[in-house]
py3Dmol code that shows the C-alpha trace and the ligand (Angstrom):
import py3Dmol

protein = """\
ATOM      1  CA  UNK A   1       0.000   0.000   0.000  1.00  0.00           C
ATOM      2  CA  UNK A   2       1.365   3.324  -0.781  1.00  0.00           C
ATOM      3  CA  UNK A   3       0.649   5.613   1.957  1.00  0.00           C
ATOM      4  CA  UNK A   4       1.631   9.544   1.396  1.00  0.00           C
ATOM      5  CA  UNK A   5       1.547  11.212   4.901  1.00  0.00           C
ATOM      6  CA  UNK A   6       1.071  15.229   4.635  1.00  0.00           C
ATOM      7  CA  UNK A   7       3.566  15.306   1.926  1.00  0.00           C
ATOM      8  CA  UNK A   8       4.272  18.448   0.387  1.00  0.00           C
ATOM      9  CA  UNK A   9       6.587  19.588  -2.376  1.00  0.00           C
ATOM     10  CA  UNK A  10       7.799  23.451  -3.714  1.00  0.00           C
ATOM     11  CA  UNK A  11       8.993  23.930  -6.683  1.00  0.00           C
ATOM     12  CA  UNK A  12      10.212  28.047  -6.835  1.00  0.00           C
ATOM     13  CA  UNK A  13       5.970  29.409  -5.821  1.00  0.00           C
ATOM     14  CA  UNK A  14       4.526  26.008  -7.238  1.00  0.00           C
ATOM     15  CA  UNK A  15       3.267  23.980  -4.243  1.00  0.00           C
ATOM     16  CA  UNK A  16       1.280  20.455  -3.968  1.00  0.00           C
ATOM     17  CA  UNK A  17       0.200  18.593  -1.645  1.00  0.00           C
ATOM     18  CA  UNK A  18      -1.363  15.150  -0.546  1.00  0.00           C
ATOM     19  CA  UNK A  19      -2.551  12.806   2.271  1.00  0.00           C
ATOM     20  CA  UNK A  20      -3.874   9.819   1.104  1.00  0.00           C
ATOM     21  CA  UNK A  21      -3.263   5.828   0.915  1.00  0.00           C
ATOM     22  CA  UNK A  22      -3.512   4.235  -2.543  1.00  0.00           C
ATOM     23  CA  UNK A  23      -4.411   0.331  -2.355  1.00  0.00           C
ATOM     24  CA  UNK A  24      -2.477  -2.184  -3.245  1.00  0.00           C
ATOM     25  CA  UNK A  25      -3.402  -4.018  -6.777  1.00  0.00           C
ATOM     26  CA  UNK A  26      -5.399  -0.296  -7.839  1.00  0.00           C
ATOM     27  CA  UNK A  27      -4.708   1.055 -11.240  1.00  0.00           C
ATOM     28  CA  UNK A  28      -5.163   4.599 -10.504  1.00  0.00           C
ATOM     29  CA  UNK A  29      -5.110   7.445 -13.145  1.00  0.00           C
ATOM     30  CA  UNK A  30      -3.676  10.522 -11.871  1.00  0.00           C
ATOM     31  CA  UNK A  31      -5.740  13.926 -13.756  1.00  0.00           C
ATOM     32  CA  UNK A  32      -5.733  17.343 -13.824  1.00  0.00           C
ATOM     33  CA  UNK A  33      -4.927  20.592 -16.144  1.00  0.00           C
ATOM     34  CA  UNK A  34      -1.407  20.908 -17.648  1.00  0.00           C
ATOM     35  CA  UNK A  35       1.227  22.123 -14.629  1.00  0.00           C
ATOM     36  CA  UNK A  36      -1.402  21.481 -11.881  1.00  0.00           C
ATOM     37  CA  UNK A  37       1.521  18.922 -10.832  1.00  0.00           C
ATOM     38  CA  UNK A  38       0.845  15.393 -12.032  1.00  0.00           C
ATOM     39  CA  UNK A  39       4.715  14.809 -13.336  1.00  0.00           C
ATOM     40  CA  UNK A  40       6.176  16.576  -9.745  1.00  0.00           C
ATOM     41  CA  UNK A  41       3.613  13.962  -7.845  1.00  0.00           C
ATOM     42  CA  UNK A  42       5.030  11.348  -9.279  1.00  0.00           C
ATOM     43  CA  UNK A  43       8.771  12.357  -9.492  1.00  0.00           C
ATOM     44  CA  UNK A  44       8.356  12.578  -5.448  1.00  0.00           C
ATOM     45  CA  UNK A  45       6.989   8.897  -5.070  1.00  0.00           C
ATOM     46  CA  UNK A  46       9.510   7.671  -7.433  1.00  0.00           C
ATOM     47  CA  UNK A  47      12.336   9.443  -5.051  1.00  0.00           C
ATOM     48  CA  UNK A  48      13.516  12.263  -8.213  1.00  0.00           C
ATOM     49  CA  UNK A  49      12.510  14.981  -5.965  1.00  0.00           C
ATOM     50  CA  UNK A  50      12.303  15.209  -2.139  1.00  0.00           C
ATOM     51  CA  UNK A  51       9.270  16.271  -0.742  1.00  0.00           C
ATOM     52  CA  UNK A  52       9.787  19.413   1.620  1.00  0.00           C
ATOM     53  CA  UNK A  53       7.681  18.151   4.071  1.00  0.00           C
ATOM     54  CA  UNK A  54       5.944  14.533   4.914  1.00  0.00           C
ATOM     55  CA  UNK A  55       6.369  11.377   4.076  1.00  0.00           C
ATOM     56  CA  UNK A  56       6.249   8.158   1.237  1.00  0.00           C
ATOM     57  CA  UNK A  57       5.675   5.050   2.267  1.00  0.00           C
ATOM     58  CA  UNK A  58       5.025   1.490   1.117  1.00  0.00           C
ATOM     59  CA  UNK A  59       3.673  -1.291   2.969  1.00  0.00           C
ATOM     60  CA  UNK A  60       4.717   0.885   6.103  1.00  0.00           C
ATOM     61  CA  UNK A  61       8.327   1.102   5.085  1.00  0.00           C
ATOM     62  CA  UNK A  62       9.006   4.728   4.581  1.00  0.00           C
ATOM     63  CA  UNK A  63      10.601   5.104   1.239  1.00  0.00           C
ATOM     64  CA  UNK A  64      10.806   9.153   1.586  1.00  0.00           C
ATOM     65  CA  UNK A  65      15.208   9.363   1.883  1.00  0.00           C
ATOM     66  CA  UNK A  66      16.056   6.241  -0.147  1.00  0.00           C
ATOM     67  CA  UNK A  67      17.381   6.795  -3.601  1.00  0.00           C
ATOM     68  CA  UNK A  68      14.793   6.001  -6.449  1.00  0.00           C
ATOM     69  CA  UNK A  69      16.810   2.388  -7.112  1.00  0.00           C
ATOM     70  CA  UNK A  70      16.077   1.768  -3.507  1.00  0.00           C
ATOM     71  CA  UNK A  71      12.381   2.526  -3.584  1.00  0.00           C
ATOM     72  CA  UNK A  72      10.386  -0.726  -4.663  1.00  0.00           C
ATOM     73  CA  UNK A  73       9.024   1.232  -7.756  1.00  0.00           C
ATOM     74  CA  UNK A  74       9.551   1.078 -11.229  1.00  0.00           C
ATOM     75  CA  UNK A  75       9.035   3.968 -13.821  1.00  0.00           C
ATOM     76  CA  UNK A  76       7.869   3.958 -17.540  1.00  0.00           C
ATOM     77  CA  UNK A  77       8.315   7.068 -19.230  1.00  0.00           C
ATOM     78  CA  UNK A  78       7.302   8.333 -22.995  1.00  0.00           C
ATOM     79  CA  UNK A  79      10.644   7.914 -24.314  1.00  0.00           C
ATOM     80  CA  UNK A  80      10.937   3.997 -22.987  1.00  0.00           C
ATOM     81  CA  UNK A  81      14.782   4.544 -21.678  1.00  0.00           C
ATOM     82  CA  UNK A  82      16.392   2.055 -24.017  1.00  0.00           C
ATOM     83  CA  UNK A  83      20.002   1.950 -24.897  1.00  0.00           C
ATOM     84  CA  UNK A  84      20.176   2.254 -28.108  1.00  0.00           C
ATOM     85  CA  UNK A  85      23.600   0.811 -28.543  1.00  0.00           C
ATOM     86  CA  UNK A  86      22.442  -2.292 -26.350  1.00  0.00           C
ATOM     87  CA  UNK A  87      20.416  -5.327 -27.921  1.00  0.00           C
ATOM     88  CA  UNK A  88      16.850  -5.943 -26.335  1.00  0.00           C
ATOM     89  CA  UNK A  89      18.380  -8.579 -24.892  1.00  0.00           C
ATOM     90  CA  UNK A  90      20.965  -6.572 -23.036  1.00  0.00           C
ATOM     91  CA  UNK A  91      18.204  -3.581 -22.184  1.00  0.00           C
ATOM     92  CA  UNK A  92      16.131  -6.319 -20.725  1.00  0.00           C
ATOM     93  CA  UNK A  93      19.099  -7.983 -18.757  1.00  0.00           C
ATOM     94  CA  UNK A  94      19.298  -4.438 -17.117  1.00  0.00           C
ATOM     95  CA  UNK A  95      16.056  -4.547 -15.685  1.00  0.00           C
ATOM     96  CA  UNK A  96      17.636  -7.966 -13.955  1.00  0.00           C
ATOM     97  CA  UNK A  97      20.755  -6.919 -12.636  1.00  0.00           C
ATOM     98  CA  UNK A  98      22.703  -3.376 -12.907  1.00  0.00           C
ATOM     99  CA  UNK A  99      25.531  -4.168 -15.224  1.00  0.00           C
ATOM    100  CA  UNK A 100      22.620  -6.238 -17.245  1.00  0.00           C
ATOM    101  CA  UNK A 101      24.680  -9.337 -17.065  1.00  0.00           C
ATOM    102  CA  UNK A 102      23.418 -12.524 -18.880  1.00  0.00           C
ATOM    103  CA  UNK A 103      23.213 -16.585 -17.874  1.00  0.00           C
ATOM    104  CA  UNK A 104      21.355 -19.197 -18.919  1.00  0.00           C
ATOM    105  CA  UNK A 105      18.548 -18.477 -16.745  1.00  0.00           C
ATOM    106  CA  UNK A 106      18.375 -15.116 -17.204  1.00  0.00           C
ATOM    107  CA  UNK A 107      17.955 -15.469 -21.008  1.00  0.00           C
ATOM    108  CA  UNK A 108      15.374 -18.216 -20.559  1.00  0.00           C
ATOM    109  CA  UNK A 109      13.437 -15.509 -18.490  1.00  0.00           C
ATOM    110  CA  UNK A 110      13.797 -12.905 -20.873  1.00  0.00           C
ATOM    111  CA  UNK A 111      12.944 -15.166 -23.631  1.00  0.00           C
ATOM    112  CA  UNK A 112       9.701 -15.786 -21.923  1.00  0.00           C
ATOM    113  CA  UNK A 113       9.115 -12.000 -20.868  1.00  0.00           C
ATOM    114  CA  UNK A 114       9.824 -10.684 -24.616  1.00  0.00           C
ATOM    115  CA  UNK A 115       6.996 -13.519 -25.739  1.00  0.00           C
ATOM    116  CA  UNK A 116       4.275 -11.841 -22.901  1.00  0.00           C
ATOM    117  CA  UNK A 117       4.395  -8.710 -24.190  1.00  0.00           C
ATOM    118  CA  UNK A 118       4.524  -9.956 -28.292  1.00  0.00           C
ATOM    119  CA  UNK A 119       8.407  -9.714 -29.048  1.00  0.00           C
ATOM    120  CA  UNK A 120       9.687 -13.594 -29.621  1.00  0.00           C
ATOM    121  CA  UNK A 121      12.868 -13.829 -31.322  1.00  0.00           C
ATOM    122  CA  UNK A 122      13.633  -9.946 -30.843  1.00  0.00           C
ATOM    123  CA  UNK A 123      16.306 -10.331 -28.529  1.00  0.00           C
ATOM    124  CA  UNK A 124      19.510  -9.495 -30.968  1.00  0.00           C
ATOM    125  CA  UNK A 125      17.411  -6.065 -32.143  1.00  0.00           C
ATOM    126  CA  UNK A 126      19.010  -2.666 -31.069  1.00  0.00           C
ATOM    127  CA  UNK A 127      16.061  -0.440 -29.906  1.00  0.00           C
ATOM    128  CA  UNK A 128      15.904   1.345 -33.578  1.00  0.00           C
ATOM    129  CA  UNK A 129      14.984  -1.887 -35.458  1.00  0.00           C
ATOM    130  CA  UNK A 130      11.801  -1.454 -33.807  1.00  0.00           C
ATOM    131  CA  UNK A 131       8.679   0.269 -34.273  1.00  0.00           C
ATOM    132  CA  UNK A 132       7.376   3.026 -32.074  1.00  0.00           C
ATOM    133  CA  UNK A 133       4.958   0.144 -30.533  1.00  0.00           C
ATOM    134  CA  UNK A 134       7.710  -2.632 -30.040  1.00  0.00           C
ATOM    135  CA  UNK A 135       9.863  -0.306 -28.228  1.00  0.00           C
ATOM    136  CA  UNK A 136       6.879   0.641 -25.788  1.00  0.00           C
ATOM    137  CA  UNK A 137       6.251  -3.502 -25.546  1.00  0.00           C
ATOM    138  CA  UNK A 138      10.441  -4.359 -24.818  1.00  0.00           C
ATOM    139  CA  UNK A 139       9.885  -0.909 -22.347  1.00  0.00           C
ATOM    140  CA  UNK A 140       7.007  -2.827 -20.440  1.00  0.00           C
ATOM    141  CA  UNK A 141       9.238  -5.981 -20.439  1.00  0.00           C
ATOM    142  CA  UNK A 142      11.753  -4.436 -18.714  1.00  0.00           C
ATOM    143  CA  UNK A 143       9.824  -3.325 -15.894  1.00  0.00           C
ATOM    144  CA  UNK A 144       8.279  -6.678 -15.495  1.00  0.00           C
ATOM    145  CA  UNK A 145      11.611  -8.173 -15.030  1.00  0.00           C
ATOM    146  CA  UNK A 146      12.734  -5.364 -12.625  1.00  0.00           C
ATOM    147  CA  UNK A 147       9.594  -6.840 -10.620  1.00  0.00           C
ATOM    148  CA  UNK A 148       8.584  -4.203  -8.068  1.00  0.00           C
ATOM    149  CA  UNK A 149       5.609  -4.157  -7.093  1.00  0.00           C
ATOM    150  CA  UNK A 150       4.153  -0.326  -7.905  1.00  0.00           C
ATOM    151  CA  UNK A 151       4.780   0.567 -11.407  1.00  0.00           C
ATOM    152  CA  UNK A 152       4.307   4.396 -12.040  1.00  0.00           C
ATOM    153  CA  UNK A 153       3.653   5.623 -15.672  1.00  0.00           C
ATOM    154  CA  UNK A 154       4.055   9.016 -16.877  1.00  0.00           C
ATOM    155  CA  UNK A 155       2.281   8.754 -20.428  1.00  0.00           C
ATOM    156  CA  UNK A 156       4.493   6.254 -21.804  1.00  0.00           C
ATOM    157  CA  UNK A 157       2.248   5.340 -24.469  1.00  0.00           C
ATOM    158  CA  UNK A 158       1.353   9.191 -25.695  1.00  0.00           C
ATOM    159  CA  UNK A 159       2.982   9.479 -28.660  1.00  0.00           C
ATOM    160  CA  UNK A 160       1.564   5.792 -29.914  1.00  0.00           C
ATOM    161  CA  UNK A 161      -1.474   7.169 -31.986  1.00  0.00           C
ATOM    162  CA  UNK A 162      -5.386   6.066 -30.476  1.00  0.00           C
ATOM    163  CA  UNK A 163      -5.614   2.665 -31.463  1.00  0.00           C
ATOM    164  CA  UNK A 164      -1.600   1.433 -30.497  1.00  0.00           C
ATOM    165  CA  UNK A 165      -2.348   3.543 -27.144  1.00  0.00           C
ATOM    166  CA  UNK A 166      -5.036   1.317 -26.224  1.00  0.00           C
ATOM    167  CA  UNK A 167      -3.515  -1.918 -27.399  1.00  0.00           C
ATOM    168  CA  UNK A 168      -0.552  -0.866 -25.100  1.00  0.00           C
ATOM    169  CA  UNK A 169      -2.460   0.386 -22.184  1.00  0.00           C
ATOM    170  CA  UNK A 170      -4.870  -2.941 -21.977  1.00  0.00           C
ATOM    171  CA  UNK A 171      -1.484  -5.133 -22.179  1.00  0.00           C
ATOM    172  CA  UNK A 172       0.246  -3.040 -19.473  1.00  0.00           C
ATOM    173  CA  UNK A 173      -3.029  -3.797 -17.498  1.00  0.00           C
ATOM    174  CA  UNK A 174      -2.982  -7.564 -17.834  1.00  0.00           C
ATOM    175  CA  UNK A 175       0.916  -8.126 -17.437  1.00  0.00           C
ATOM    176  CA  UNK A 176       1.090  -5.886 -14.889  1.00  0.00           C
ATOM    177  CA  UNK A 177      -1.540  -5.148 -12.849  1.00  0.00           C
ATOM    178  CA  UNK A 178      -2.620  -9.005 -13.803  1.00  0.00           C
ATOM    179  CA  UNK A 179       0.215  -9.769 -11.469  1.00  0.00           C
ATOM    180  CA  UNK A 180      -0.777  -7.972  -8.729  1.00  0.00           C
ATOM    181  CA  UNK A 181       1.251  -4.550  -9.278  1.00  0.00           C
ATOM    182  CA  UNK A 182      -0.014  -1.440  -8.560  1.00  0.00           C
ATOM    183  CA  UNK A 183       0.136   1.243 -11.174  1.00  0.00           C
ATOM    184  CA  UNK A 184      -0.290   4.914 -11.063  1.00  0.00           C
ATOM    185  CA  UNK A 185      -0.597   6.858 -14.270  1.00  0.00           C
ATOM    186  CA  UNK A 186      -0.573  10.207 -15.526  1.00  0.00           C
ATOM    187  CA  UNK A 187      -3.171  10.606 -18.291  1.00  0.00           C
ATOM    188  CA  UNK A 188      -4.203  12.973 -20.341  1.00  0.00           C
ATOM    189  CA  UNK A 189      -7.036  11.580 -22.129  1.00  0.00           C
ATOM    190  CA  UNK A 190     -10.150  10.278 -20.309  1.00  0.00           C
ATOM    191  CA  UNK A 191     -10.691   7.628 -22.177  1.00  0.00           C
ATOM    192  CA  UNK A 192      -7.414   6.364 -21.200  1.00  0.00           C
ATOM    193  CA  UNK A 193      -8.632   6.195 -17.683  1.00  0.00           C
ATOM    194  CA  UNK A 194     -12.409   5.186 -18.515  1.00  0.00           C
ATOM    195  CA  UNK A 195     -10.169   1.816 -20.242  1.00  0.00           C
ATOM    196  CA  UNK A 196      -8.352   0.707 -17.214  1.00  0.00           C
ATOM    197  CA  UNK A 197      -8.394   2.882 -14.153  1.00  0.00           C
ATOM    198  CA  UNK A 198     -10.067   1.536 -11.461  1.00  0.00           C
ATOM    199  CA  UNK A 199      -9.262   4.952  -9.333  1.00  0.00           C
ATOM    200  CA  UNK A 200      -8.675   8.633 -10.507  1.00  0.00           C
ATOM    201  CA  UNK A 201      -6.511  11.178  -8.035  1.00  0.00           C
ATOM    202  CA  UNK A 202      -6.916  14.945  -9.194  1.00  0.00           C
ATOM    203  CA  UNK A 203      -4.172  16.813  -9.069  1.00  0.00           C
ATOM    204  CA  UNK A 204      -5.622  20.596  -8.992  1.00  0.00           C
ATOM    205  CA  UNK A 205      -5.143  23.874  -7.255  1.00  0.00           C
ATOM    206  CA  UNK A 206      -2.198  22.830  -5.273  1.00  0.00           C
ATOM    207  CA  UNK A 207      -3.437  19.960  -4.033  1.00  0.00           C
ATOM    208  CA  UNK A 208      -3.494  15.824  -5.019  1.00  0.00           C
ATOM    209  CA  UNK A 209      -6.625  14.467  -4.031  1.00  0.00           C
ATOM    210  CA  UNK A 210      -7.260  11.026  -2.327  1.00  0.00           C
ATOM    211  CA  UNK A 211      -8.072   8.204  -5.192  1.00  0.00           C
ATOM    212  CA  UNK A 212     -11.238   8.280  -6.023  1.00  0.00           C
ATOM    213  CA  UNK A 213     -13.772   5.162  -7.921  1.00  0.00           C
ATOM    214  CA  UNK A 214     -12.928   6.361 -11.504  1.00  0.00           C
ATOM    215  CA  UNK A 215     -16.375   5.141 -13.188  1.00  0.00           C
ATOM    216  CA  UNK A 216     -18.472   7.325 -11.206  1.00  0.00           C
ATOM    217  CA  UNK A 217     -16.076  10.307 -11.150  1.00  0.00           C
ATOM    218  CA  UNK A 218     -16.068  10.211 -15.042  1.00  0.00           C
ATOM    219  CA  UNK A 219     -20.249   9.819 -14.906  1.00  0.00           C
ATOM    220  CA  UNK A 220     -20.350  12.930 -12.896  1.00  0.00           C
ATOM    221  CA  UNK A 221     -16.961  14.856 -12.485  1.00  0.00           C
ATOM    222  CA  UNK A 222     -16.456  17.340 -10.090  1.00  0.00           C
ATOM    223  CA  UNK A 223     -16.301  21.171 -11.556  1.00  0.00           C
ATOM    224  CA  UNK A 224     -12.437  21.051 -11.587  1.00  0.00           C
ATOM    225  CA  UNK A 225     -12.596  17.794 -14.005  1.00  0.00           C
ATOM    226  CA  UNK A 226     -15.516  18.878 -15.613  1.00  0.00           C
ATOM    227  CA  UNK A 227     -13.139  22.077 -17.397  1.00  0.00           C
ATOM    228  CA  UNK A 228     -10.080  19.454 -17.673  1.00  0.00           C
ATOM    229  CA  UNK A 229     -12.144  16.991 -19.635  1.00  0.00           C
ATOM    230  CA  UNK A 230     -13.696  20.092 -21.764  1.00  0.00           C
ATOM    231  CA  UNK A 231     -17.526  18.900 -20.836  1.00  0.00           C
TER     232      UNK A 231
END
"""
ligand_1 = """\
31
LIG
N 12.307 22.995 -11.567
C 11.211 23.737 -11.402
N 11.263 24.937 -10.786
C 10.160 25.682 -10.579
N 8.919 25.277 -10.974
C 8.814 24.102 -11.596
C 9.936 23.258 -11.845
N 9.497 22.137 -12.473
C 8.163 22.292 -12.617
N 7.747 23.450 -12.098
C 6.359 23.944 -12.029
O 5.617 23.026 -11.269
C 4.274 22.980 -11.752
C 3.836 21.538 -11.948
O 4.507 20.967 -13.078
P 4.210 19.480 -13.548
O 5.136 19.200 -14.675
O 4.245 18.573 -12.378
O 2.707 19.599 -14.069
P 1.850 18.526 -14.891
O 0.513 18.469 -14.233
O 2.605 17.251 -14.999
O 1.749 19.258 -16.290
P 1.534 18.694 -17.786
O 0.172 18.085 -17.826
O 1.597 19.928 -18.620
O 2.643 17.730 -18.065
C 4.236 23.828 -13.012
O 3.640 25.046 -12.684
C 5.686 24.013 -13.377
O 5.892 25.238 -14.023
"""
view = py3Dmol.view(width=600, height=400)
view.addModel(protein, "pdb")
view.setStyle({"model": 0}, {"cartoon": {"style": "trace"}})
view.addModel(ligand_1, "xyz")
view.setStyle({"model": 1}, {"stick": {}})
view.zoomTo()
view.show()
């Protein structure tokens, strides 16, 4: 369970902040106008940014002054982090073990990985041999390997185009919050959250509000999502 405790971050006169708990196995969309703070919220769970006051914890360890490798999270951002001088083989191994060392076993798992997320046989590929989607699929595999167990996403699937978004988001659902990960996401796009978010947090007016049930919330949104969704 991540729990933030009267957390609160400044950035020069920007300010957020939030007190809530976020269940464990929730996919939770995190929405809100442009610069109302949904990329700072996140950059403070993952550890990017310390919080100027309160706390982040999961599972009632408090994460807030270990370094972002420390913190039992892993990230997927729009422009997927792959080496491209490394095979997917190698960018996958990395998600395994820092110097992204290989074995036997290791390639047997990311054999098996690459073939969850549609990639078999991909392994000796540098990143650019691959489309805009297969990079965003050997992205995903990497974080299932690095197997921690809240996964935050800060629109790594925006620049996909509708129908590839979609595809991507329903197959980060099932492989990852399938296993029992929780995700938090920044999204832009409704839809997007109507798809898979079982909670939305609104991140307005200097302030991150507790998750909420997303189906309702998008029935009958509150004023401040009301103007962000353009209704
Ligand atoms: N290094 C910084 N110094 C001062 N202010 C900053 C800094 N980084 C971000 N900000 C401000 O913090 C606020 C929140 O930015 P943030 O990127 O978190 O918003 P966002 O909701 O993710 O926006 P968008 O939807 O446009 O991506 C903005 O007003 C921004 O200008």
């Amino acid at each position: 369970m991540l729990r933030l405790e009267k957390l609160e971050i400044r950035q020069g006169d920007f300010a957020l902040a939030a007190d809530w708990v976020l269940p464990d196995g929730a996919v939770c969309a995190v929405m809100g106008p442009s610069g109302g703070g949904k990329s700072t919220l996140l950059a403070a769970i993952a550890g990017f940014l310390a919080p100027d006051a309160g706390r982040v914890s999961w599972d009632g360890r408090e994460l807030t002054a270990l370094r972002p490798a420390q913190r039992p999270i892993s990230i997927l951002f729009q422009d997927n982090n792959l080496f491209p001088h490394l095979s997917i083989e190698r960018n996958l191994a990395l998600g395994i073990d820092p110097k992204g060392r290989l074995d036997a076993d290791r390639r047997t798992r990311i054999a098996q990985v690459l073939e969850r997320v549609g990639l078999r046989g991909m392994e000796a590929r540098r990143p650019a041999a691959l489309s805009g989607g297969q990079q965003s699929r050997a992205a995903l595999a990497r974080v299932l390997l690095m197997d921690r167990p809240l996964v935050l996403l800060d629109e790594p699937f925006a620049a996909l185009g509708p129908g590839l978004r979609m595809e991507m988001l329903d197959l980060a659902r099932a492989v990852l919050a399938g296993e029992g990960r929780t995700l938090l996401m920044v999204s832009h796009d409704p839809e997007d959250a109507a798809r898979i978010a079982s909670d939305i947090v609104l991140v307005d007016a200097g302030r991150a509000e507790p998750p909420a049930p997303a189906a309702p919330l998008l029935a009958d949104p509150p004023p401040a999502l009301r103007a962000y969704l353009g209704r």
